[in-house]
PDB file of N, CA, C and O in Angstrom:
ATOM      1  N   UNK A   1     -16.548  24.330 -32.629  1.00  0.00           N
ATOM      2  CA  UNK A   1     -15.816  23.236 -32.014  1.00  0.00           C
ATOM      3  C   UNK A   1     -14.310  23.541 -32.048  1.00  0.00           C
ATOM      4  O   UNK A   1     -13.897  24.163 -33.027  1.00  0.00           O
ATOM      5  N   UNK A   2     -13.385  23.148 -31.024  1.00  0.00           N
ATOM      6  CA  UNK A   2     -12.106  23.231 -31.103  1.00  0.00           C
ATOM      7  C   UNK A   2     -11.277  22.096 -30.771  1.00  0.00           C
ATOM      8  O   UNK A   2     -11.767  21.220 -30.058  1.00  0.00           O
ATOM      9  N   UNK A   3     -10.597  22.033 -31.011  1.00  0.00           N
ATOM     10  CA  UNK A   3      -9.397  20.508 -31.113  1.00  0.00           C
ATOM     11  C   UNK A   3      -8.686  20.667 -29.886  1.00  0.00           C
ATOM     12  O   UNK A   3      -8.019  21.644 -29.544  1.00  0.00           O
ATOM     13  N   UNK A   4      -8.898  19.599 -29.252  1.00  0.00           N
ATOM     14  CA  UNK A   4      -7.809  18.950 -28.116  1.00  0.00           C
ATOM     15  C   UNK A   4      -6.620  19.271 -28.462  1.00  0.00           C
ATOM     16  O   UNK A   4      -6.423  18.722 -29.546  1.00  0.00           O
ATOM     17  N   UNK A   5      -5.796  19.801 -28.177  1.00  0.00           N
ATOM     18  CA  UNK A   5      -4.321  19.357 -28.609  1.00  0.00           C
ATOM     19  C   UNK A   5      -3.321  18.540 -28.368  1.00  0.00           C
ATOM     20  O   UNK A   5      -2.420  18.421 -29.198  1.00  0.00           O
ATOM     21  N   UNK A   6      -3.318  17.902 -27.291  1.00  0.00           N
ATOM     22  CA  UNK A   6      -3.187  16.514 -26.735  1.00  0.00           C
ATOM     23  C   UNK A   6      -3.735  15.380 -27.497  1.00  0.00           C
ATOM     24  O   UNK A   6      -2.854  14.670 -27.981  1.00  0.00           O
ATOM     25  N   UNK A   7      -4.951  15.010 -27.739  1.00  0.00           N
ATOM     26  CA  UNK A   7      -5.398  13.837 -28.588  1.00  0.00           C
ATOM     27  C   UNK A   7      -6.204  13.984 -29.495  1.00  0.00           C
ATOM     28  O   UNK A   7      -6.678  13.000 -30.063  1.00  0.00           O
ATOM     29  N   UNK A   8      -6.530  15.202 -29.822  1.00  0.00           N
ATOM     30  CA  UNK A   8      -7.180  15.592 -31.055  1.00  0.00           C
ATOM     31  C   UNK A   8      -8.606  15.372 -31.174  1.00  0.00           C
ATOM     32  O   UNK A   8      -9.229  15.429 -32.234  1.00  0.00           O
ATOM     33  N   UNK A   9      -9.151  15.087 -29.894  1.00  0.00           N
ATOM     34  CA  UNK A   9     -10.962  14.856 -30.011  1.00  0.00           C
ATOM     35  C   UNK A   9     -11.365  16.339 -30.074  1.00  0.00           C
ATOM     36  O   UNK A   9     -10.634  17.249 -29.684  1.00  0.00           O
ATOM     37  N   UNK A  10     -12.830  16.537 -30.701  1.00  0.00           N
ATOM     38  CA  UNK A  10     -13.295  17.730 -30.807  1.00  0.00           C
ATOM     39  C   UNK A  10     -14.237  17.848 -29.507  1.00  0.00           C
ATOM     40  O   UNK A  10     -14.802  16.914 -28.939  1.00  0.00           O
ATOM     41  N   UNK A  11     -14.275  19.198 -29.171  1.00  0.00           N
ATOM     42  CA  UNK A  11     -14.549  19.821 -28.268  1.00  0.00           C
ATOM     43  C   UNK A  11     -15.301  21.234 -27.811  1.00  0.00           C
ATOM     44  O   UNK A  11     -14.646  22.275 -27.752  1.00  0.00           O
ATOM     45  N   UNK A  12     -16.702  21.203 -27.496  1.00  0.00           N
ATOM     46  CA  UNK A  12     -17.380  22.049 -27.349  1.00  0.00           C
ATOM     47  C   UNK A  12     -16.628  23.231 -26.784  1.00  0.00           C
ATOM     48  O   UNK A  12     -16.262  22.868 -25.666  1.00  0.00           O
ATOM     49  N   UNK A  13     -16.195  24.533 -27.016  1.00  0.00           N
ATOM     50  CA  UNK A  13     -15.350  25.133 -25.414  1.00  0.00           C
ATOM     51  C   UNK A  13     -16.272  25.314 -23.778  1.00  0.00           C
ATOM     52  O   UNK A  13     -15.986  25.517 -22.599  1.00  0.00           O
ATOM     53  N   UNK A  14     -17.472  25.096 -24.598  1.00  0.00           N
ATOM     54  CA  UNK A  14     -18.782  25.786 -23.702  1.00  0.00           C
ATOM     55  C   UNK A  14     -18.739  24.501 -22.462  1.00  0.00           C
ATOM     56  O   UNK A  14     -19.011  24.692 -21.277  1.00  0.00           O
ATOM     57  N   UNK A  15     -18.353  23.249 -23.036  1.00  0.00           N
ATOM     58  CA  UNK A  15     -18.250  21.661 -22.124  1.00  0.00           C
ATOM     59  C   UNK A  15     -16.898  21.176 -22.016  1.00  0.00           C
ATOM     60  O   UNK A  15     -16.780  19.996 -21.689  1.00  0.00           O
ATOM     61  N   UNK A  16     -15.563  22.038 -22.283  1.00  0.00           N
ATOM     62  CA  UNK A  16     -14.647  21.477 -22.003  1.00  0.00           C
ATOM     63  C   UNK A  16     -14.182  21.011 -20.685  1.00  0.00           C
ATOM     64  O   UNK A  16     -14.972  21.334 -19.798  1.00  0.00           O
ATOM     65  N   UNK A  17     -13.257  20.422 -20.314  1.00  0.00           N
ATOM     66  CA  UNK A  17     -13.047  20.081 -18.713  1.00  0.00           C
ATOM     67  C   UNK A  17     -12.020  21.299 -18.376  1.00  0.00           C
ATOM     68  O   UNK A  17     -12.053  21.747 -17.230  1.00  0.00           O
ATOM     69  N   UNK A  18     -11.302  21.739 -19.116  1.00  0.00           N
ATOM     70  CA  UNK A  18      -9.885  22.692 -19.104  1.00  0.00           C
ATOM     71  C   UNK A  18      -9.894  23.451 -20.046  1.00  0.00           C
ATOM     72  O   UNK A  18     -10.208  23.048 -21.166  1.00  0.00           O
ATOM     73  N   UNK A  19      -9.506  24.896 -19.774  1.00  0.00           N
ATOM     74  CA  UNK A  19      -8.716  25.675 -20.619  1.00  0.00           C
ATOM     75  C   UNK A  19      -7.081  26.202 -20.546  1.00  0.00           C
ATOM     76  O   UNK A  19      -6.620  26.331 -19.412  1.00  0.00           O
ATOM     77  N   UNK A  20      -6.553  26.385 -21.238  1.00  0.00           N
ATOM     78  CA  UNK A  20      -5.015  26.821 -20.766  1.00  0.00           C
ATOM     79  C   UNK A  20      -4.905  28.149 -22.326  1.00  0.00           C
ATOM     80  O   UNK A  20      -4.813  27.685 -23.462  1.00  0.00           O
ATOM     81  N   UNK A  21      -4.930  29.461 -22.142  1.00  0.00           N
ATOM     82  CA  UNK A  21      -4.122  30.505 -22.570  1.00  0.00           C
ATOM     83  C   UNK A  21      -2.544  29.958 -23.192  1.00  0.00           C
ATOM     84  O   UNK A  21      -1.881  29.238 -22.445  1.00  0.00           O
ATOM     85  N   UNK A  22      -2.066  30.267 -24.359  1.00  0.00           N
ATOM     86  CA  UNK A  22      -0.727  29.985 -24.200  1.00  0.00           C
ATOM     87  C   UNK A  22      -0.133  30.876 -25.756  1.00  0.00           C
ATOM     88  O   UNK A  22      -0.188  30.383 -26.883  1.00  0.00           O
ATOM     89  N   UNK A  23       0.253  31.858 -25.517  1.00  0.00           N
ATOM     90  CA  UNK A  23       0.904  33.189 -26.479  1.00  0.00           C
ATOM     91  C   UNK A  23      -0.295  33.457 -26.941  1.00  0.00           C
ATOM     92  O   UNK A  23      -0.393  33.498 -28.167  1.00  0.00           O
ATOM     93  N   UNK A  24      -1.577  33.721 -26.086  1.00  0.00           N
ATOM     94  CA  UNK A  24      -2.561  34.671 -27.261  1.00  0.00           C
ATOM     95  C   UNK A  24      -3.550  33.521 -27.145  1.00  0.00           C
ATOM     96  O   UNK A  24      -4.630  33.682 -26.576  1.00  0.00           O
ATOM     97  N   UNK A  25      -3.241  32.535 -27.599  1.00  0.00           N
ATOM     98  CA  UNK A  25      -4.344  31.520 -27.842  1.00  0.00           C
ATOM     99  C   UNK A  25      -5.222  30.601 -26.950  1.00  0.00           C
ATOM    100  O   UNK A  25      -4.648  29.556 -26.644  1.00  0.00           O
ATOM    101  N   UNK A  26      -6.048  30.696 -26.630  1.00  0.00           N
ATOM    102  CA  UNK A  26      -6.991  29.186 -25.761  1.00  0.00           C
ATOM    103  C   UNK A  26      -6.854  28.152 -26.284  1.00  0.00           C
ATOM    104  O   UNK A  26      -6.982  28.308 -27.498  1.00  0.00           O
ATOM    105  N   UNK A  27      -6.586  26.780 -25.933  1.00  0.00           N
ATOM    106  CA  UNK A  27      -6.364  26.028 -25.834  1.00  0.00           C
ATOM    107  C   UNK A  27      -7.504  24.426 -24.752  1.00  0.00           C
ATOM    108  O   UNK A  27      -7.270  23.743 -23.755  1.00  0.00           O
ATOM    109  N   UNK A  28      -8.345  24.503 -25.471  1.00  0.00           N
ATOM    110  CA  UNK A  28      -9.338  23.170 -24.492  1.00  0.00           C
ATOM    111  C   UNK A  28      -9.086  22.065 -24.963  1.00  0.00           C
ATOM    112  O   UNK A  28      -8.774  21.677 -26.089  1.00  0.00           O
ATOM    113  N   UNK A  29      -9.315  21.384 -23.604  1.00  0.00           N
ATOM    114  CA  UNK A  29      -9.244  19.724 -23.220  1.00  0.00           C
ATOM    115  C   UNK A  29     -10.106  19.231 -22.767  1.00  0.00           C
ATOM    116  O   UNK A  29     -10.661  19.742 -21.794  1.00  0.00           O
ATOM    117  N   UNK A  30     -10.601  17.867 -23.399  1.00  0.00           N
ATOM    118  CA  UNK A  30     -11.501  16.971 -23.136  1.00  0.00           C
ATOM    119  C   UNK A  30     -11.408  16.837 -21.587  1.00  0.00           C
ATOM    120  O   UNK A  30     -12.316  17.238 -20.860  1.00  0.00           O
ATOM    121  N   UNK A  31     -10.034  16.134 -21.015  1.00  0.00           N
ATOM    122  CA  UNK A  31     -10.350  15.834 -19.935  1.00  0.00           C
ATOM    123  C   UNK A  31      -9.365  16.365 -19.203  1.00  0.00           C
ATOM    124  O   UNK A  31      -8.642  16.959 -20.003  1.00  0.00           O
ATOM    125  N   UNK A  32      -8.751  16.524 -17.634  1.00  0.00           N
ATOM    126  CA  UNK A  32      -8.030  16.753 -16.793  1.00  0.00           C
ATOM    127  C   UNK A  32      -6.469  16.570 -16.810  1.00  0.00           C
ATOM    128  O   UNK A  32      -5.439  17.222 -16.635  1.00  0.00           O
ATOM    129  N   UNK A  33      -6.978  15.051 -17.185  1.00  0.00           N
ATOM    130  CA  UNK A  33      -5.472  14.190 -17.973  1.00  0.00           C
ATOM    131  C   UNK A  33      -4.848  14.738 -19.056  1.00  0.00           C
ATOM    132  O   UNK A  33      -3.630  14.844 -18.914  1.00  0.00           O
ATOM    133  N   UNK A  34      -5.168  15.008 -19.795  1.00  0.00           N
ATOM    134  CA  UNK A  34      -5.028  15.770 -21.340  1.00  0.00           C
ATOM    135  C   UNK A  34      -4.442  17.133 -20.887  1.00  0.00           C
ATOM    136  O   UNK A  34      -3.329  17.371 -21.355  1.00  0.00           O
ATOM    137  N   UNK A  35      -4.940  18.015 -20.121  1.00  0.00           N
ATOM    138  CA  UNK A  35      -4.259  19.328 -19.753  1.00  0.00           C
ATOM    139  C   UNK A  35      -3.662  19.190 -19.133  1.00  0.00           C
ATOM    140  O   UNK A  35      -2.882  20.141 -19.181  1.00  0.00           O
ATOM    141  N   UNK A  36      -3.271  18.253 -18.089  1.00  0.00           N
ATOM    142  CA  UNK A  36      -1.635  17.910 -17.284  1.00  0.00           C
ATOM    143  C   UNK A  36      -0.928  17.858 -18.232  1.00  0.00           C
ATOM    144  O   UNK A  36      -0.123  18.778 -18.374  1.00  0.00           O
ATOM    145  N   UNK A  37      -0.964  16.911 -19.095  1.00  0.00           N
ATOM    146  CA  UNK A  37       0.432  16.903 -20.444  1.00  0.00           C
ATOM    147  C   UNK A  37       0.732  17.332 -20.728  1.00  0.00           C
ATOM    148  O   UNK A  37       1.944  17.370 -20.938  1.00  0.00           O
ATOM    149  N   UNK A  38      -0.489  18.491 -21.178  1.00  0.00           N
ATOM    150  CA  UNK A  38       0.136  19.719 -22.078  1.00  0.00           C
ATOM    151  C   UNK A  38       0.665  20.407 -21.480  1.00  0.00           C
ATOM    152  O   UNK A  38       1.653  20.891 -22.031  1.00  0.00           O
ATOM    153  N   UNK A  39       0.285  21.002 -19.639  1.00  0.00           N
ATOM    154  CA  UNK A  39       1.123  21.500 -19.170  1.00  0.00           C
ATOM    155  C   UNK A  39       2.590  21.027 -18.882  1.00  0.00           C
ATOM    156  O   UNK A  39       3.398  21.914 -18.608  1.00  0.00           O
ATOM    157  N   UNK A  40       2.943  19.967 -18.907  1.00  0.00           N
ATOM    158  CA  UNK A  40       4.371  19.381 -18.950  1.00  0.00           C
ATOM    159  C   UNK A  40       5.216  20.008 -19.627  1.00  0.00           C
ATOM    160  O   UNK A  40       6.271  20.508 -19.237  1.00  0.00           O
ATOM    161  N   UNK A  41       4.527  19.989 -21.214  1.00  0.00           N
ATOM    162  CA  UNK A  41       5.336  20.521 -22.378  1.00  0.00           C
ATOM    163  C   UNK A  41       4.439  21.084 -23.082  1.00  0.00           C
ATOM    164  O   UNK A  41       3.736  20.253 -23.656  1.00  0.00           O
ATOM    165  N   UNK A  42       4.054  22.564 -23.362  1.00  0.00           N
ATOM    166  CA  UNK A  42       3.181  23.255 -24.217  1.00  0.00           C
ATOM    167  C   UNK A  42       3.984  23.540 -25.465  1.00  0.00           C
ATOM    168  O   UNK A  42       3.427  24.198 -26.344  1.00  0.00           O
ATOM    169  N   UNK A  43       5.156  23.148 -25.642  1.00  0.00           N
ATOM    170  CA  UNK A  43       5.901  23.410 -26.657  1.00  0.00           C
ATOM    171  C   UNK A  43       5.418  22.325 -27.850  1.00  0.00           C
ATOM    172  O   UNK A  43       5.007  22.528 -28.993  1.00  0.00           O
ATOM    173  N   UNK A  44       5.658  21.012 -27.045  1.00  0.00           N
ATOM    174  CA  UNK A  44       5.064  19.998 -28.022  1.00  0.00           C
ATOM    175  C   UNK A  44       3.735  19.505 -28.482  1.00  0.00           C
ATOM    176  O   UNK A  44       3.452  18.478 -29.099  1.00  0.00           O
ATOM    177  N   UNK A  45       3.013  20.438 -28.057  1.00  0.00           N
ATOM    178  CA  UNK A  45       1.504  20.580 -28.472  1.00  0.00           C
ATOM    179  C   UNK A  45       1.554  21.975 -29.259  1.00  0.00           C
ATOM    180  O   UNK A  45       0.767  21.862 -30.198  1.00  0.00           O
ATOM    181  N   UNK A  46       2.020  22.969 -29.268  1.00  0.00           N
ATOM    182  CA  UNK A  46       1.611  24.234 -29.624  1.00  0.00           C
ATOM    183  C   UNK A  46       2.494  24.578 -31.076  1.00  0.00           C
ATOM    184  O   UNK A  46       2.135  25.396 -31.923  1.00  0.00           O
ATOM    185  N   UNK A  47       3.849  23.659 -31.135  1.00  0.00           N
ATOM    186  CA  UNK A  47       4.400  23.209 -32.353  1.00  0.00           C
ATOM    187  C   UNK A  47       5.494  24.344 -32.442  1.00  0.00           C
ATOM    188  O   UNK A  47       6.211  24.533 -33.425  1.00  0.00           O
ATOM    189  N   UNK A  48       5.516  25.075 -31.261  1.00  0.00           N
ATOM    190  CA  UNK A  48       6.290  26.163 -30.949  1.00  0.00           C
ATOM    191  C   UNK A  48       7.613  25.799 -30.346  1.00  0.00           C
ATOM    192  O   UNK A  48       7.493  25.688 -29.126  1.00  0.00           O
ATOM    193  N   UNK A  49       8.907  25.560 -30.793  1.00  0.00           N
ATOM    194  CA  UNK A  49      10.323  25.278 -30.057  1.00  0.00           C
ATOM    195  C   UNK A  49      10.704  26.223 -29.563  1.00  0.00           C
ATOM    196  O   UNK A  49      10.436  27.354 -29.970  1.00  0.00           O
ATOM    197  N   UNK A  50      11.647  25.878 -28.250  1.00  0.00           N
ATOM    198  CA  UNK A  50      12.303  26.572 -27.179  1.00  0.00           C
ATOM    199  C   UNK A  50      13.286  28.070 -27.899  1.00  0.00           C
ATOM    200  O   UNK A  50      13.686  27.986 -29.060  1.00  0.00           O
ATOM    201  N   UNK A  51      13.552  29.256 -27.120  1.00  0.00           N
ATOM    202  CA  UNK A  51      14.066  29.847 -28.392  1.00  0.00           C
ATOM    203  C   UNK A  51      15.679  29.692 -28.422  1.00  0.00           C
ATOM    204  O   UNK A  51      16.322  30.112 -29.384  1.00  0.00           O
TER     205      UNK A  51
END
């Protein structure tokens, strides 16, 4: 199972709605909505600041 990073529900990757790559890592989302956000700002999900 892997964690939303947007709202933190757990998540099959095999049934996710989205994936997003981001420095190396996959990243799944429950739903559609949830991976728009993160694409907004992957900084504030990934805990990674601007350099």
């Amino acid at each position: 199972m892997e964690r939303d990073p947007v709202c933190g529900m757990q998540i099959d990757p095999q049934n996710a709605a989205a994936k997003m790559e981001v420095d190396g890592k996959t990243h799944y989302f429950c739903s559609e909505s949830c991976h728009q956000k993160f694409m907004q700002n992957p900084q504030q999900y990934t805990g990674r600041g601007a350099a």
